[in-house]
N, C-alpha and C positions, 0 to 999 in steps of 0.2 A: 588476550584470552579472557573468557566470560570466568566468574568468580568458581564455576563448578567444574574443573577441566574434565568430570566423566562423560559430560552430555555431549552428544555428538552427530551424525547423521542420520543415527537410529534411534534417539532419541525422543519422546513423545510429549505431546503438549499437556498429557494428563501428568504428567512424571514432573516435567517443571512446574507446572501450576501447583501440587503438591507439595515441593520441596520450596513453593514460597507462600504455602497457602496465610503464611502469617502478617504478611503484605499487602492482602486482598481483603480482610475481613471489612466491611463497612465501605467498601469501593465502588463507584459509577463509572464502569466501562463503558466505551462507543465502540461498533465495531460495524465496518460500511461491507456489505456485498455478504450476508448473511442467507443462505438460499440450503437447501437439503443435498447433501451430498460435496459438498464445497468446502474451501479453506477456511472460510467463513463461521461454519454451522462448528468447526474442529475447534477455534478459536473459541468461538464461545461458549463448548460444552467446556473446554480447559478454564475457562473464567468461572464457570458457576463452580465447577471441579473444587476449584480452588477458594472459592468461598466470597465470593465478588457478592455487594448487597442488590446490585442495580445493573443489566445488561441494558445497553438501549443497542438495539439490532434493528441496522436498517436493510432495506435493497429493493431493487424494482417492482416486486410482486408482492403484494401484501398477503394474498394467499401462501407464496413460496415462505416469507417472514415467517408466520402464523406457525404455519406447520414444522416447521423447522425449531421455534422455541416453544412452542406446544410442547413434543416428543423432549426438548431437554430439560424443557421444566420440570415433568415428570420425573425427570434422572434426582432435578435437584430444587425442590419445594421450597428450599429457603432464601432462593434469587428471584426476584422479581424481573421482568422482562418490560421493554417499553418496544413495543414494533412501530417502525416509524417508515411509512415508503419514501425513500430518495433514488431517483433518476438521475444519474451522472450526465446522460446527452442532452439535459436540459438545466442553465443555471437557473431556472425559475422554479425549478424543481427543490434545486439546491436550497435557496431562500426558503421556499415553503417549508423542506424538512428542519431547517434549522427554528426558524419563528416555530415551527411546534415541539421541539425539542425544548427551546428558550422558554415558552408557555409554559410548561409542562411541571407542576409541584414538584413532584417525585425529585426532579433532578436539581438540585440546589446545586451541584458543584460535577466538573467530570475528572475522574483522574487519570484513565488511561481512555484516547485512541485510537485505532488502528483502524488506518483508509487500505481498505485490502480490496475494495470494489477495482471493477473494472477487467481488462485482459486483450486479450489478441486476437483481432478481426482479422481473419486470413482470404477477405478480400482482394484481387490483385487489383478492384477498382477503388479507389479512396473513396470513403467515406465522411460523410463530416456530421457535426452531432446539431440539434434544434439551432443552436447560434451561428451554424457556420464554419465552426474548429474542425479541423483534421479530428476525426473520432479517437484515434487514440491521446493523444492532445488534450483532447478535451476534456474524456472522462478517466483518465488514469491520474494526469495531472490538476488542470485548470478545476473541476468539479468540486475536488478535494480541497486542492488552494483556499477555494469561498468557503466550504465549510468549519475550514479550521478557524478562516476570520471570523464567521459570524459566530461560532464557540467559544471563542478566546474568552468571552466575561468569565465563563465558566471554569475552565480551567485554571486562570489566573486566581481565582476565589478556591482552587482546590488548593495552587499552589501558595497559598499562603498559610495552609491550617495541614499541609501534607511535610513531611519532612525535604529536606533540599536535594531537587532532583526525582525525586518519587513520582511527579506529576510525568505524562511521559505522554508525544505521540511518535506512532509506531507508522512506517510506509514501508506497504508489502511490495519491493520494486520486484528486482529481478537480475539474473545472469546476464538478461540482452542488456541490461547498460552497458556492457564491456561494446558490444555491436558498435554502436552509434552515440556522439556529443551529440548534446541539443544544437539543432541548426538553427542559430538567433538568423541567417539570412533568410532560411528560408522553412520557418518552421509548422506551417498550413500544409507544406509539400502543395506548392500550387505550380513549379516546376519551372518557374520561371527568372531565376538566378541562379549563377554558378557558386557553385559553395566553395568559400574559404580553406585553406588547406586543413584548417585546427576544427573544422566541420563535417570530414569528412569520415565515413563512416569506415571502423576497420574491417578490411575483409574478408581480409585471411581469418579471423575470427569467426563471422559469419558464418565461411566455408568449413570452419576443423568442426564449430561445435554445432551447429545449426542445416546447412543448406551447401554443399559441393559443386552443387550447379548454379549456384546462386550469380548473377551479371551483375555487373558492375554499372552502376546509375545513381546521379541527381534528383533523379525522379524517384514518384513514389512505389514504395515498396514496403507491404505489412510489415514486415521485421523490422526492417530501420527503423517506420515509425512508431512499432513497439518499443521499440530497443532505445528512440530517441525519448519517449514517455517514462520509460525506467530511469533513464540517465537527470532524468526532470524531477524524478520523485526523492533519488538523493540530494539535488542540490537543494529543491527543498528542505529537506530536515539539517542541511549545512546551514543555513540563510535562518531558518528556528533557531535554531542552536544560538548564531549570534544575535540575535534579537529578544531572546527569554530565558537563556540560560539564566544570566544575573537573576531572572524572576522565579527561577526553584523550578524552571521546566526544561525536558529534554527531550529531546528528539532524534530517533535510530529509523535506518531502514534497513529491510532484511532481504536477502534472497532465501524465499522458505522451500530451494528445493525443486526437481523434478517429479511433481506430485500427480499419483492418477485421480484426482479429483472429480465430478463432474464436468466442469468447466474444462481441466487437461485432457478429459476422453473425448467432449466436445473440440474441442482445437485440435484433439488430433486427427479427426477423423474430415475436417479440411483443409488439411494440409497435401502436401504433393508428395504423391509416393514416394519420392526419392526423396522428401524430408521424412515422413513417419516412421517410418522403421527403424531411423539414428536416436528419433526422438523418443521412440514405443521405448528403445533398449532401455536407455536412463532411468525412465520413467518410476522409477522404486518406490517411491515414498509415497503410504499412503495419508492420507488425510492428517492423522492424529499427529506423525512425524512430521507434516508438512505446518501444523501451527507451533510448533514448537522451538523454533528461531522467535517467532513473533513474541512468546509466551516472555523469554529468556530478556528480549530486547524490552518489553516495559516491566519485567520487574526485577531483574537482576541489580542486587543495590551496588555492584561494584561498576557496574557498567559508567562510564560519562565523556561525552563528546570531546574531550581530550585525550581521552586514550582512543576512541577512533568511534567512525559513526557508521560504519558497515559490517552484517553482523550473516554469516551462513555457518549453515552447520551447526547451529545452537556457541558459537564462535564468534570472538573479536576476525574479521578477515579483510584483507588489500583489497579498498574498492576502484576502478577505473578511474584513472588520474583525472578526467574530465570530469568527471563525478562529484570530487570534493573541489574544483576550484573555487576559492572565495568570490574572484572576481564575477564569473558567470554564475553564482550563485547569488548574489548580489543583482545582476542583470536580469534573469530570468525572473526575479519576485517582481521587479520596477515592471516589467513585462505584464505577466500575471497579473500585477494590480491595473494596470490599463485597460489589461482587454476584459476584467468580471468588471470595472466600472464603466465598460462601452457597453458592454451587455448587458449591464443593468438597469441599460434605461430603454 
């Protein structure tokens, strides 16, 4: 349980951001996938909310950025904004937003966070991003990976002058981690090995909370490879945990929720009839309630990767056993760091 047991599915991220506004004061937020109408823009109006000194707000469109912390500016005069464009389908992209990030005075130090870019391509044909990655692959997980390395001077120089633990990054996964483990055999989905038993995706889960009709395949299929992205984006923050906790940082991911967002009314609306309508029902939470898991997960001072690293409902909550294992969590970085150093050159 998170330190406040009131907050909960109705919960809003102005509401948390206020009840820790005293956390925030003089703080340099990151926040990836920052666009109008998004979880994104909810996230960061709840950071200024709260009295954050420094937003750096990135995302694909630099007009969509612009406009997006333009309008919360205005709400909140005394946070300063850095828009920065980054491109998840491209890590060259990746590199360039960070060297101007790293460039950049303003930002001596970051303290909180949260890779929330990205989402679910409901193409039935795979897709893959500038390098060749399985697109969900590439920009839910892989994108994010490079950015957090090339950040790291910064946040480790927060987490020296931040109290222990305060330093935080935050990954907006998802409910589809429960779908699908990361398939180490065959994780491009290039369709051409039999997957492992401990790879194989659940699907009775698939069919109760997602897709009834959903077939049964090796091959590629958007959910899985959502659902295998999500499951990437927790081991992630396991694999953080053991490598900087000792250094005063920590790292949660959230499921923030069946949100009608932009981006959810986009997905829903190519999706297959017999998925939308299961998925329309859920769909509750608007925006504000939908960054308020994320809010909870970097600034909640009771939270710490020993009482557990999966957080919904503004909640400590049971994440998919694949999810936390050490071992593939461990695997999946050795991974990660191969494939941004072959793509790097």
């Amino acid at each position: 349980m998170a330190s406040n047991a009131g907050f909960n599915k109705e919960t809003g991220g102005l509401e948390v951001a206020k009840t820790y506004s005293s956390l925030l004061a003089g703080k340099t937020v990151l926040i990836t996938g920052v666009s109008p109408g998004g979880i994104g823009e909810a996230i960061a109006r709840s950071f200024a909310h709260g009295g954050a000194s420094l937003i750096i707000a990135t995302g694909r469109s630099r007009t969509r950025v612009e406009e997006t912390t333009r309008q919360i500016a205005t709400e909140y005069p005394s946070t300063q904004f850095l828009n920065v464009v980054l491109n998840l389908v491209s890590l060259q992209s990746v590199r360039q937003a960070a060297n101007e990030i790293l460039g950049e005075s303003l930002v001596k130090e970051i303290h909180i966070v949260v890779t929330n870019a990205g989402g679910l391509f409901n193409s039935t044909e795979r897709q893959l991003t500038i390098d060749g990655r399985e697109i969900h692959f590439g920009t839910n997980h892989l994108g994010h990976f490079l950015l957090v390395q090339l950040l790291l001077p910064k946040l480790l120089a927060a987490a020296k002058r931040n109290p222990y633990g305060a330093t935080r990054i935050v990954a907006i996964s998802s409910f589809a981690s429960y779908f699908s483990p990361f398939r180490f055999s065959d994780y491009n989905f290039d369709g051409d090995r039999k997957l492992p038993i401990d790879e194989k995706p659940d699907w009775l889960a698939v069919a109760k909370y997602f897709d009834s009709t959903a077939v049964e395949t090796d091959r590629f299929s958007p959910i899985l490879a959502y659902g295998q992205s999500k499951t990437a984006n927790v081991l992630f923050v396991v694999q953080l945990n053991r490598l900087l906790s000792k250094q005063g940082i920590y790292a949660f991911a959230i499921h923030p929720g069946a949100v009608y967002s932009t981006g959810g009314k986009h997905g829903l609306a190519t999706m297959p009839e017999s998925v939308r309508t299961l998925v329309a029902e859920v769909m509750t939470k608007d925006i504000d309630q939908g960054s308020a898991t994320a809010l909870v997960a970097a600034l909640d001072p009771s939270l710490s990767p020993e009482k557990g690293v999966w957080l919904s409902d503004c909640q400590l909550a049971e994440p998919a056993e694949w999810a936390v294992n050490e071992e593939k969590a461990e695997r999946l970085w050795k991974l990660s760091e191969e494939l941004v150093e072959k793509l790097g050159n």
